[in-house]
C-alpha positions as CSV (number, residue, x, y, z in Angstrom):
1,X,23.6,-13.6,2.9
2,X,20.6,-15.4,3.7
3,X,18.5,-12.5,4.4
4,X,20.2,-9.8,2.7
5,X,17.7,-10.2,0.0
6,X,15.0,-10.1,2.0
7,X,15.6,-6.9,3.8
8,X,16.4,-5.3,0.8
9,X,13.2,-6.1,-0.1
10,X,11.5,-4.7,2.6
11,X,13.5,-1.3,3.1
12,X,13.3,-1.1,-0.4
13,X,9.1,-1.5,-0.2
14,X,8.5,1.1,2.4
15,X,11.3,3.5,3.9
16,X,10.1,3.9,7.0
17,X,11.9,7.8,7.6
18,X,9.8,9.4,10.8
19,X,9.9,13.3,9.5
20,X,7.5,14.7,6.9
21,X,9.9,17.4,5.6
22,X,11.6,16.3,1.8
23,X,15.2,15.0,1.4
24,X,15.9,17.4,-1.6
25,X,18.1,20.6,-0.4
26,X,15.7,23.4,-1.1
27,X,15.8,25.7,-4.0
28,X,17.4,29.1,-3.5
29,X,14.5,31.5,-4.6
30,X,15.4,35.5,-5.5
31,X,13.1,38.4,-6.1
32,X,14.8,40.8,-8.7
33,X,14.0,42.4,-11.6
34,X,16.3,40.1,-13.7
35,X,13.7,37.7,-15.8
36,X,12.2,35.0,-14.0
37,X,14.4,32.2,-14.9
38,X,15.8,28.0,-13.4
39,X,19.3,27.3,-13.3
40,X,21.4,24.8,-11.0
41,X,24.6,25.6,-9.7
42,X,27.8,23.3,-9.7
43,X,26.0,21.3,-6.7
44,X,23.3,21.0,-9.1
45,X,20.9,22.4,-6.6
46,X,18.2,24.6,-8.3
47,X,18.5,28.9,-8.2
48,X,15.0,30.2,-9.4
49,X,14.6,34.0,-9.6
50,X,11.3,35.1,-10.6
51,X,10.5,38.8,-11.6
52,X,8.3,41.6,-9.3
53,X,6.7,41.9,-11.8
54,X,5.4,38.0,-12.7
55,X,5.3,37.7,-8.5
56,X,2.3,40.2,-9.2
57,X,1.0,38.5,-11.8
58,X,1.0,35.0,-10.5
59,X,0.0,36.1,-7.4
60,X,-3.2,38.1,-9.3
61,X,-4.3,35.0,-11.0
62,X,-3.9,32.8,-7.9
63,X,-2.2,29.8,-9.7
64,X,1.2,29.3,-11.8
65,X,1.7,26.8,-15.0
66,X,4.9,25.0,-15.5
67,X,5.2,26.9,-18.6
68,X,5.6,30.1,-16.5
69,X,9.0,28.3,-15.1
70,X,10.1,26.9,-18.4
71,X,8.5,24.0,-18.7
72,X,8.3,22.9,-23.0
73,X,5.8,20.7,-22.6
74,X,7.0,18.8,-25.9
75,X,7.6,15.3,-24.9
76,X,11.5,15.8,-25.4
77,X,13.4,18.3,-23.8
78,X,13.4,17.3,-19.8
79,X,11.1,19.3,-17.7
80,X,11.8,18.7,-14.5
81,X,13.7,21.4,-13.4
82,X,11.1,23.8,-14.8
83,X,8.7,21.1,-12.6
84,X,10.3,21.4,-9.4
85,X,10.8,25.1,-9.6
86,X,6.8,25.9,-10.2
87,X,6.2,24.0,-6.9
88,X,9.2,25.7,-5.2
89,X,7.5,28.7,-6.1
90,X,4.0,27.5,-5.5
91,X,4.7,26.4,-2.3
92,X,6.2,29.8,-1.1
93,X,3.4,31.8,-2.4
94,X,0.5,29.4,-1.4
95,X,-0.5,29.4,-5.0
96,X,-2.2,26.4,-7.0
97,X,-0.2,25.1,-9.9
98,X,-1.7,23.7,-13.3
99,X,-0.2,21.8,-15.8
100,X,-0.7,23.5,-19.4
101,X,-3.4,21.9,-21.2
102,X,-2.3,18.9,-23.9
103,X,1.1,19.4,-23.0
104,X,3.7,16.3,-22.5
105,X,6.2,16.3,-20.4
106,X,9.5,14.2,-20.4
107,X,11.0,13.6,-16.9
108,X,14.3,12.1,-17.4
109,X,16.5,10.1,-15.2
110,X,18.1,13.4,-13.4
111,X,17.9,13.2,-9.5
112,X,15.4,15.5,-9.0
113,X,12.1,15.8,-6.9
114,X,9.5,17.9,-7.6
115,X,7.6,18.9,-3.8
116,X,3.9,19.6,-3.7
117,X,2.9,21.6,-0.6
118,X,-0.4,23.3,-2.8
119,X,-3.2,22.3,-4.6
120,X,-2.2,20.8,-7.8
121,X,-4.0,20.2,-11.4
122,X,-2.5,18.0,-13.6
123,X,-5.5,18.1,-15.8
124,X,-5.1,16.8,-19.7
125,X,-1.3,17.1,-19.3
126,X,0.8,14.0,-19.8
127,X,4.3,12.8,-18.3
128,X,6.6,10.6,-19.8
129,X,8.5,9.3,-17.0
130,X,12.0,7.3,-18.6
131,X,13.3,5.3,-16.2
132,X,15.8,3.6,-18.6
133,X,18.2,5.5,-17.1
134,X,18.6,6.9,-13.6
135,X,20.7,8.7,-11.2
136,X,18.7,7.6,-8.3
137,X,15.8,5.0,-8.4
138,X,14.7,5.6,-4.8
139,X,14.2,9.2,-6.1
140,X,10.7,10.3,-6.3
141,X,9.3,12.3,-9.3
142,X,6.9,14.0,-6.8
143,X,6.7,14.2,-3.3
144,X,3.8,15.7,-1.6
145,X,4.6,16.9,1.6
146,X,3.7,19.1,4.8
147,X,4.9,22.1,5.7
148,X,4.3,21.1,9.5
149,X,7.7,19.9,11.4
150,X,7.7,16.5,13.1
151,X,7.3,16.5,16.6
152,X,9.7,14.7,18.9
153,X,8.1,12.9,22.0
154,X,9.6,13.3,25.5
155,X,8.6,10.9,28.3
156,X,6.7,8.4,26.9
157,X,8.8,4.8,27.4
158,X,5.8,2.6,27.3
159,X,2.7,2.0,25.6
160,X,-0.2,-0.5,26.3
161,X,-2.6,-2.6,23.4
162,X,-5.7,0.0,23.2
163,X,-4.3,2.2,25.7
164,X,-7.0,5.4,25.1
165,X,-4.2,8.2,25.8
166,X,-0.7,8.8,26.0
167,X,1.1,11.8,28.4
168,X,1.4,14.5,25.3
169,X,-0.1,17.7,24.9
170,X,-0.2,18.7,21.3
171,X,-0.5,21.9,18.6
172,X,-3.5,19.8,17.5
173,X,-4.0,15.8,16.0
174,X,-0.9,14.0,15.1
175,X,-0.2,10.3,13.8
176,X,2.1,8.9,16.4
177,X,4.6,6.7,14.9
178,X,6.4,4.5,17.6
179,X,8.9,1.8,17.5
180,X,10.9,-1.1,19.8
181,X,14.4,-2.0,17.5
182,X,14.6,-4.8,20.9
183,X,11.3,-6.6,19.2
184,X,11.1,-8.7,16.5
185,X,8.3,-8.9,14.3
186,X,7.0,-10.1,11.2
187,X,9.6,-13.0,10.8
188,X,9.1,-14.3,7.6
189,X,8.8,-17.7,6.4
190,X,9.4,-19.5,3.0
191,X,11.6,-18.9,-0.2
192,X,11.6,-14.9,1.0
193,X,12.3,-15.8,4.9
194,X,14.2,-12.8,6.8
195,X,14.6,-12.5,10.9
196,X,11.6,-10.0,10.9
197,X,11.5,-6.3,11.7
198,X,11.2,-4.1,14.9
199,X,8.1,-3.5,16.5
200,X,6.2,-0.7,15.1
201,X,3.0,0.8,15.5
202,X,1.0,4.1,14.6
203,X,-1.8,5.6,15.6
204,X,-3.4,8.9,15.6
205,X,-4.1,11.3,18.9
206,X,-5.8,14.9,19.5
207,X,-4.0,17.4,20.9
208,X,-4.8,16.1,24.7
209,X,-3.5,12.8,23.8
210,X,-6.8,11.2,22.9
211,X,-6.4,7.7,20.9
212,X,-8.5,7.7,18.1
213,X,-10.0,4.1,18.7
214,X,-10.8,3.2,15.6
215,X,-7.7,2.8,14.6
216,X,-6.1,1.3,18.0
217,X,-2.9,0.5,19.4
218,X,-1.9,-3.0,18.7
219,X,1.1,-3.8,20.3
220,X,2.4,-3.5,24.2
221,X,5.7,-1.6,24.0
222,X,7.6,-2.6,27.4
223,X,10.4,0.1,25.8
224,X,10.2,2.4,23.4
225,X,13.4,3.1,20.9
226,X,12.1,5.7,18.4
227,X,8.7,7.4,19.0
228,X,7.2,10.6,16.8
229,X,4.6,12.9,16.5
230,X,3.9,13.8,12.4
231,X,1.3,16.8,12.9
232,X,-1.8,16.1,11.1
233,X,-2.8,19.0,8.3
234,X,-6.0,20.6,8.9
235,X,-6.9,21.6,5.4
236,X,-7.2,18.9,2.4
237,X,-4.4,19.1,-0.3
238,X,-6.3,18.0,-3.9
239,X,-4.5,16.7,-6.6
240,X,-6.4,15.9,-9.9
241,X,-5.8,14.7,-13.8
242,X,-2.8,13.8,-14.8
243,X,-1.3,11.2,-17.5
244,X,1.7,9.4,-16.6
245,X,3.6,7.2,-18.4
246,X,6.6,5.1,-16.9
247,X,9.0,3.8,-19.6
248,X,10.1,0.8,-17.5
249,X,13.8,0.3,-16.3
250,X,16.1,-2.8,-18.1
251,X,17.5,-3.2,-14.9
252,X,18.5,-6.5,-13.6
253,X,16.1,-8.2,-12.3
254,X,16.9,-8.6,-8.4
255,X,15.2,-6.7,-5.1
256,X,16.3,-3.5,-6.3
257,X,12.8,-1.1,-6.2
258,X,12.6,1.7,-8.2
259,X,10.2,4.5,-6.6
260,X,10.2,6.8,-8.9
261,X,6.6,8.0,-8.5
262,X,4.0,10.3,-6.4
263,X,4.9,10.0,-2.8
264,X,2.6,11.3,-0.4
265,X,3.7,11.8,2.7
266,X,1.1,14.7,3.9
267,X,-2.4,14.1,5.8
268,X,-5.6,14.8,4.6
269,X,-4.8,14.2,0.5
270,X,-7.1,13.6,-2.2
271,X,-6.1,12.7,-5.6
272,X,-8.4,12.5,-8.2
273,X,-8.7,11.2,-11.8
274,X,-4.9,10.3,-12.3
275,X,-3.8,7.7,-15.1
276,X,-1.0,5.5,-15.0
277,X,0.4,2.8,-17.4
278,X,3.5,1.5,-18.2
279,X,5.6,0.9,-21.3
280,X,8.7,-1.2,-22.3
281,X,8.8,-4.0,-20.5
282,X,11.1,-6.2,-21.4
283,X,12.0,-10.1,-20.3
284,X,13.6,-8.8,-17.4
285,X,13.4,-5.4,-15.0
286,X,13.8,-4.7,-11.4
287,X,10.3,-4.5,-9.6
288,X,8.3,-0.9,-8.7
289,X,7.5,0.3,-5.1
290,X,4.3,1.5,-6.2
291,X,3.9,4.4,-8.8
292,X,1.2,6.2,-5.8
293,X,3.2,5.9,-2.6
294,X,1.3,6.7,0.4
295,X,3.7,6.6,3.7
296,X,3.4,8.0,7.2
297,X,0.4,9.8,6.7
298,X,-3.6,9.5,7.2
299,X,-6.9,10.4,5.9
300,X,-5.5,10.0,1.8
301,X,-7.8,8.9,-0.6
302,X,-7.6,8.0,-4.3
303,X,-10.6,7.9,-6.6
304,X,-11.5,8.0,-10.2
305,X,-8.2,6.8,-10.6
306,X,-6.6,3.9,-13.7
307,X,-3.6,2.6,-12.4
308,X,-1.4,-0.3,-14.3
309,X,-0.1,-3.7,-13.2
310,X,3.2,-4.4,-13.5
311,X,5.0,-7.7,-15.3
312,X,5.9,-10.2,-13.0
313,X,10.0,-10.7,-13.1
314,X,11.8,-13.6,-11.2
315,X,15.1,-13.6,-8.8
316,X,17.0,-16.0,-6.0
317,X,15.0,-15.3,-2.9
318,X,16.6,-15.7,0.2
319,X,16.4,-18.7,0.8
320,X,19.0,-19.2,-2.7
321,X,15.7,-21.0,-4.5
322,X,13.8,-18.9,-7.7
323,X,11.0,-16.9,-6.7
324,X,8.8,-14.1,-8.2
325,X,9.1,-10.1,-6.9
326,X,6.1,-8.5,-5.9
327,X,6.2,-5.0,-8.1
328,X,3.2,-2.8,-7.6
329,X,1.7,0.4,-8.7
330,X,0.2,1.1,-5.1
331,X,1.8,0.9,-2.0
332,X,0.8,1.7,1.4
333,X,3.5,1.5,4.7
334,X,2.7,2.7,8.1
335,X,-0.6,4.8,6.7
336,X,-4.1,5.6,8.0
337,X,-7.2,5.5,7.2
338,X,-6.8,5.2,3.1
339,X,-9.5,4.9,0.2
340,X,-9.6,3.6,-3.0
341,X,-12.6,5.2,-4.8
342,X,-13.9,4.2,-8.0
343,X,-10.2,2.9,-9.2
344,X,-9.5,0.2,-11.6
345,X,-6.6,-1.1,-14.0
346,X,-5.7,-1.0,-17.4
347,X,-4.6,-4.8,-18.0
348,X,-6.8,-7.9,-17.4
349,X,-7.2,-8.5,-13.2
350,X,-7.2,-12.2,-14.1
351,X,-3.7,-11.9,-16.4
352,X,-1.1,-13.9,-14.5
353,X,1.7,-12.1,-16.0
354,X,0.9,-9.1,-14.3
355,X,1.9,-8.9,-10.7
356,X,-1.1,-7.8,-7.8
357,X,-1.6,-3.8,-7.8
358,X,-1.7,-3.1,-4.1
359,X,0.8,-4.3,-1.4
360,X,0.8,-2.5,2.7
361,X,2.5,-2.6,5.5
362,X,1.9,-1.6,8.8
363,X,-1.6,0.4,7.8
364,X,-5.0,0.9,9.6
365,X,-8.6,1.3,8.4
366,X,-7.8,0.6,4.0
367,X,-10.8,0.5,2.1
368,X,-11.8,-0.6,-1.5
369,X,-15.0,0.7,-2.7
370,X,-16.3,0.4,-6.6
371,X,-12.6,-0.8,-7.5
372,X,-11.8,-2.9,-10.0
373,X,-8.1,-4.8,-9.2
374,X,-6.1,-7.8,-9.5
375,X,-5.3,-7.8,-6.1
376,X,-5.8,-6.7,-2.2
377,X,-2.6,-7.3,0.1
378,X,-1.3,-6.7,3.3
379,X,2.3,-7.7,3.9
380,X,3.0,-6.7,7.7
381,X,-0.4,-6.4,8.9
382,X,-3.5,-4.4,8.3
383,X,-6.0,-3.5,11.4
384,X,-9.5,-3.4,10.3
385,X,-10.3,-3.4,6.0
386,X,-13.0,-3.1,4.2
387,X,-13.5,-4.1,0.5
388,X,-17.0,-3.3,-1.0
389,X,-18.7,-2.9,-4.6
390,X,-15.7,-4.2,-6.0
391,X,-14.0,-7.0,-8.1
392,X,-10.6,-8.5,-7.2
393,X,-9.0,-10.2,-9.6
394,X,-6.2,-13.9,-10.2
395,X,-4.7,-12.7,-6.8
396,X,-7.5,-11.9,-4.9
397,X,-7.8,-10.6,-1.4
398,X,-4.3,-11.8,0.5
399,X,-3.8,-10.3,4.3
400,X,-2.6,-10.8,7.9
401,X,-3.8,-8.5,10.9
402,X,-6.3,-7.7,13.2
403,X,-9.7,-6.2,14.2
404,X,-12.1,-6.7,11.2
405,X,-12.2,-7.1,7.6
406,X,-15.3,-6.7,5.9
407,X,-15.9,-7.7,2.2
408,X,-19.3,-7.1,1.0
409,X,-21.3,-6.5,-2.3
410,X,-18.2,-8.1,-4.5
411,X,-16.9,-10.3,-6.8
412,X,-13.8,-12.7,-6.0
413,X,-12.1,-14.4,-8.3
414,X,-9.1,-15.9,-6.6
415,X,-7.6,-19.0,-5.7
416,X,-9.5,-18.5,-2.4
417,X,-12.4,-16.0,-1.2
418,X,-9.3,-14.8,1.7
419,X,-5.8,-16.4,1.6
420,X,-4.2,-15.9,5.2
421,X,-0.4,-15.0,4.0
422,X,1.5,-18.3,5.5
423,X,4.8,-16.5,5.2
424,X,3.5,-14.2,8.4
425,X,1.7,-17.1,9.9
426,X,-1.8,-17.1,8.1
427,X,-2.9,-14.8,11.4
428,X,-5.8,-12.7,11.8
429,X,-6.8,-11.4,15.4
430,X,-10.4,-10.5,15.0
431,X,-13.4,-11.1,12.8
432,X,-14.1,-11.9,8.9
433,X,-17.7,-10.6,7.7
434,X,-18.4,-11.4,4.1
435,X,-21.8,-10.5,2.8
436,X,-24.0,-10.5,-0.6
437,X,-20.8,-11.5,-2.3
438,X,-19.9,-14.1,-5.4
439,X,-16.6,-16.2,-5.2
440,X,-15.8,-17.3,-8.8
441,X,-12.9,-19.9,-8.3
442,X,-9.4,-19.3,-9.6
443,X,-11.7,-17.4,-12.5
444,X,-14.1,-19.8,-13.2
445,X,-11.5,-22.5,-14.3
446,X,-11.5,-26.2,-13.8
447,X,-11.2,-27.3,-10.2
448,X,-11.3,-30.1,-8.3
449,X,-10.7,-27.9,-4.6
450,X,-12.6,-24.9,-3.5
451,X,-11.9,-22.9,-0.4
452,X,-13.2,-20.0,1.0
453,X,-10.5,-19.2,3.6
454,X,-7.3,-20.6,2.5
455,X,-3.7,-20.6,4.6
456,X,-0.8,-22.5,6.1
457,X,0.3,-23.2,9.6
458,X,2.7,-25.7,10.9
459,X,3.2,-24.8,14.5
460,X,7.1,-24.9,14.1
461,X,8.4,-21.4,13.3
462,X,8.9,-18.9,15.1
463,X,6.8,-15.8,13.6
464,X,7.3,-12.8,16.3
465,X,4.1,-13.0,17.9
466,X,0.8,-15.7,18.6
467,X,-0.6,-16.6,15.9
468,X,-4.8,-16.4,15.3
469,X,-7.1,-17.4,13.0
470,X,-10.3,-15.1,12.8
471,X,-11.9,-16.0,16.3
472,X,-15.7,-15.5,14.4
473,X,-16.4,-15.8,10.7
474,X,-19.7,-14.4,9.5
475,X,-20.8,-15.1,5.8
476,X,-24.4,-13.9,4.6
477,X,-25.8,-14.2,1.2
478,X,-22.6,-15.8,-0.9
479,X,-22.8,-17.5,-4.3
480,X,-19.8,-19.7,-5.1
481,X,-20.0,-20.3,-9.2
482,X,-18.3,-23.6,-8.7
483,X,-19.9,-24.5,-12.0
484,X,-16.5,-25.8,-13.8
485,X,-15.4,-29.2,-11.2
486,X,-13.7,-32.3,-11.7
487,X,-15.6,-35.6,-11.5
488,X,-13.4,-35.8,-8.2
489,X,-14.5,-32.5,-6.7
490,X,-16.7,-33.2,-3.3
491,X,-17.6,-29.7,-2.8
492,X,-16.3,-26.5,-1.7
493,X,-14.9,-25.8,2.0
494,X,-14.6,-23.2,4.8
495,X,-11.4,-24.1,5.4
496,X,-8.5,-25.3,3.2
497,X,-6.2,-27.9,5.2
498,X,-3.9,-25.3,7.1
499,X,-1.8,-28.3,8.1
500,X,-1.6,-31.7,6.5
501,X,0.5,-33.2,9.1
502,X,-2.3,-32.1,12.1
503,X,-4.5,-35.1,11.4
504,X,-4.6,-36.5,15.0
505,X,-3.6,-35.3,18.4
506,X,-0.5,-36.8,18.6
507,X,0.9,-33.5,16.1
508,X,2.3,-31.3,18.6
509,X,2.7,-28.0,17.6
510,X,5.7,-25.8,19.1
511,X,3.9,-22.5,18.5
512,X,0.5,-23.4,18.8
513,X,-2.4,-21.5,16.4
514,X,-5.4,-20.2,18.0
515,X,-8.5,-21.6,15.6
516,X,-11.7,-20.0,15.0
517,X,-13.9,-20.7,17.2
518,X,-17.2,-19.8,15.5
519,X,-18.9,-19.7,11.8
520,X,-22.1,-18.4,10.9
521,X,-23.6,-19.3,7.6
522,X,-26.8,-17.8,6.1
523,X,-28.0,-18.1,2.4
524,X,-24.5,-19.7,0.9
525,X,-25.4,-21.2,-2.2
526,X,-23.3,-23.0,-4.8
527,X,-23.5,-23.6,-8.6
528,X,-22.5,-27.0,-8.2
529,X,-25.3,-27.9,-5.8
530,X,-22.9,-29.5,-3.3
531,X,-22.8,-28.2,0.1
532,X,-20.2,-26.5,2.4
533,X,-17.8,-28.4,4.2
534,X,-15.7,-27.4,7.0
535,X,-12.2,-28.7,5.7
536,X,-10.5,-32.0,4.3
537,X,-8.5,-32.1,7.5
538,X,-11.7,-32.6,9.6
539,X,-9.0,-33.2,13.0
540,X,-7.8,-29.8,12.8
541,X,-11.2,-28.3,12.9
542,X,-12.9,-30.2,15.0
543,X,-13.7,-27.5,17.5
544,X,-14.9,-25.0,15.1
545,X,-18.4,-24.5,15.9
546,X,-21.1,-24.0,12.5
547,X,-24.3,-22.4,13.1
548,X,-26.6,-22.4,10.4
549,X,-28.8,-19.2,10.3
């Protein structure tokens, strides 16, 4: 029992299935001159016929509406079979769909997935999305999709960190998606402990093999288990407009996700100018798996996009003590090279009641750029992120990984300018650069600590791998509005005290943490007037090296 929770949690978060092609048996489509007309049979699988006649005139105008299928569009008969069937038919045809302008349209609880293989326009259409009632909560609403088959990999049992090219000849760029089930990763510590996950990794290749190096190869695999190649789509799918509303679930509130929401699980995706909020929350509710999904996939980007912060509900973690769910409205797992554009929320980024927006797993190469959010996270590692022209609200920037991470031009308003997560070892291989940025603690409210880089490290558990803090820390042109102190504050810090018990060298740590060996500081001024410190546990730095620029 003691991790059952846990691992709910994180097969719950992100499903890591290898294939691109959808779950949902595919809907029988016929070509007579019958009406064009959706049914389901007694599996409840969907039969569309559609006339010669509209095939003619669909395919004439190049696109197809939901109302051509169906669809009421009134906000109370369930559409989604009318839905699904307007991308079956899209999808055959290679036709774009659009939604018909100011309709709304209720999605119910039925089992029932809607697959998007074409260019989609959601446009001033709404969707009421009740999840007050469902068949299946791990059921998407939407799932966008390739039409190119996963590629199984022959011959490859090993793999090296940064290895340039593996033994594969290819139809053209895939994302590789490898796994070792006999290493264990990510062991998590604290009130949501678990016995970690199997070694995973993904990266993207040309069709010679070719690593694509900015996004690396982080792990040696001595044996591979499970290794796939997920062809990468030339062309870019665009999805745009949109209004969804989710009527939240009255579930119990307990690591049951609900995903009912876009999925995208195709490369090369834009979406653009979707809305999302959320109504009926109650006092309790099982958490979201984020309302965008984006999974085994790279080069997606979201922009000009409002997304929602979910209310924060509270269970018995696994280690039998209350804790609260993360419950998001974005999620990223074992994804490349993803953007946020120009994206904010609807609620207040410094509202404690509402959970952080983002959470990944597993992902390379995530930017924020001109977003407004509560939060940036990365659960099971991130290699390389980049947050810039942007303002992170009450939860700030939270992350373990590698390579770099970059947060220039912005606002932070957290606890901490970068909390390491302690629960994955406060690690980060690599290099922190923050630059012309403001760090407005815990929101500008009364404090008597300030820390720029904030974590916890004991040296006694076991977390799957070595664990680093950033080797060189680069900071350039920071203001700290540290305006709103206690008489007892003595000034802000580089460093919070990782571990209070390291205070001489007699600690002796039984998985010992590699410490930064290097800080440069240039233009950091403070509203206070006091000057940066390196820590209140001056032991455990000690061999940090400052350079004043």
């Amino acid at each position: 029992m003691r991790y059952t929770l846990l691992l709910i949690f994180l097969f719950s978060l992100g499903t890591l299935t290898m294939g691109q092609t959808p779950d949902p048996s595919d809907p029988v489509i016929t070509y007579n001159k019958k009406k064009t007309r959706v049914s389901t049979n007694e599996k409840g699988e969907l039969e569309i016929n559609v006339s010669p006649k509209d095939v003619r005139k669909f395919k004439a105008a190049g696109m197809v509406y939901y109302s051509d299928f169906g669809a009421r569009g009134n906000g109370k008969t369930d559409d989604i079979d009318a839905i699904a069937a307007t991308h079956a038919f899209a999808n055959a045809q290679g036709l774009r769909v659009q939604a018909d302008a100011g309709a709304t349209y209720y999605i119910g609880g039925k089992e029932r997935t809607a697959i998007i293989q074409t260019d989609t326009d959601f446009g001033t259409a709404s969707f009421l999305i009740d999840d007050t009632a469902v068949e299946n909560r791990n059921a998407s609403v939407f799932l966008v999709s390739s039409g190119l088959e996963p590629i199984t990999l022959d011959g490859i049992t090993s793999l090296k960190r940064n290895q340039q090219k593996i033994d594969a000849s290819l139809p053209g760029s895939c994302l590789i998606t490898v796994s070792d089930d006999n290493v264990r990763r990510y062991i998590r510590f604290g009130l949501n402990q678990n016995n970690g996950t199997a070694q995973t990794d993904i990266f993207v290749v040309d069709k010679d093999g070719n690593v694509d190096m900015n996004a690396p190869i982080i792990w040696d695999f001595a044996q591979i288990t499970e290794i796939t190649a997920l062809p990468v789509d030339e062309t870019t799918l665009n999805i745009s407009g949109g209004r969804f509303t989710t009527i939240a679930n009255q579930a119990e509130s307990k690591y049951t996700y609900y995903s009912r929401n876009l999925l995208i699980r195709r490369s090369n995706v834009v979406v653009d100018g979707l809305e999302h909020r959320v109504t009926g929350e109650g006092e309790h509710g099982a958490p979201y798996g984020g309302f965008i999904s984006i999974r085994d996939c790279s080069y997606v980007t979201v922009k000009n996009t409002v997304l929602t912060g979910h209310k924060t509900y509270r269970t018995i973690g696994s280690a039998g003590k209350p804790v609260s769910m993360g419950t998001y409205d974005l999620l990223v797992n074992r994804a490349l090279n993803v953007s946020f554009v120009n994206c904010s929320q609807t609620n207040d980024i410094n509202d404690r009641t509402y959970w952080g927006i983002l959470g990944s797993n597993y992902s390379k190469n995530l930017l924020y750029d001109h977003c407004t959010f509560s939060r940036f996270d990365a659960h099971m590692g991130v290699a390389n992120a980049t947050i810039r022209n942007s303002t992170l609200g009450h939860m700030g920037i939270n992350a373990i990984g590698s390579g770099t991470f970059t947060v220039e031009n912005s606002t932070i308003r957290g606890r901490s300018m970068i909390n390491l997560r302690s629960d994955y070892g406060s690690t980060w291989q690599g290099e922190f650069i923050i630059r012309n940025c403001t760090f407005v603690p815990v929101d500008g409210q009364p404090t008597d600590r300030v820390n720029l880089i904030s974590g916890s490290y004991s040296g006694q558990h076991d977390f799957g791998y070595t664990c680093y803090m950033p080797e060189r820390i680069i900071i350039e042109n920071l203001h700290i509005d540290d305006s709103n102190h206690s008489e007892e504050y003595e000034g802000p810090t580089i460093f919070n005290d990782f571990n209070p018990d390291m205070t001489d060298a007699s600690y002796r740590e039984a998985f010992p943490y590699v410490k930064t060996r290097k800080v440069i500081l240039q233009n950091v001024t403070t509203a206070s007037g006091r000057s940066l410190r390196v820590s209140d546990n001056p032991f455990m730095f000690r061999e940090v090296k400052v350079e004043m620029d």
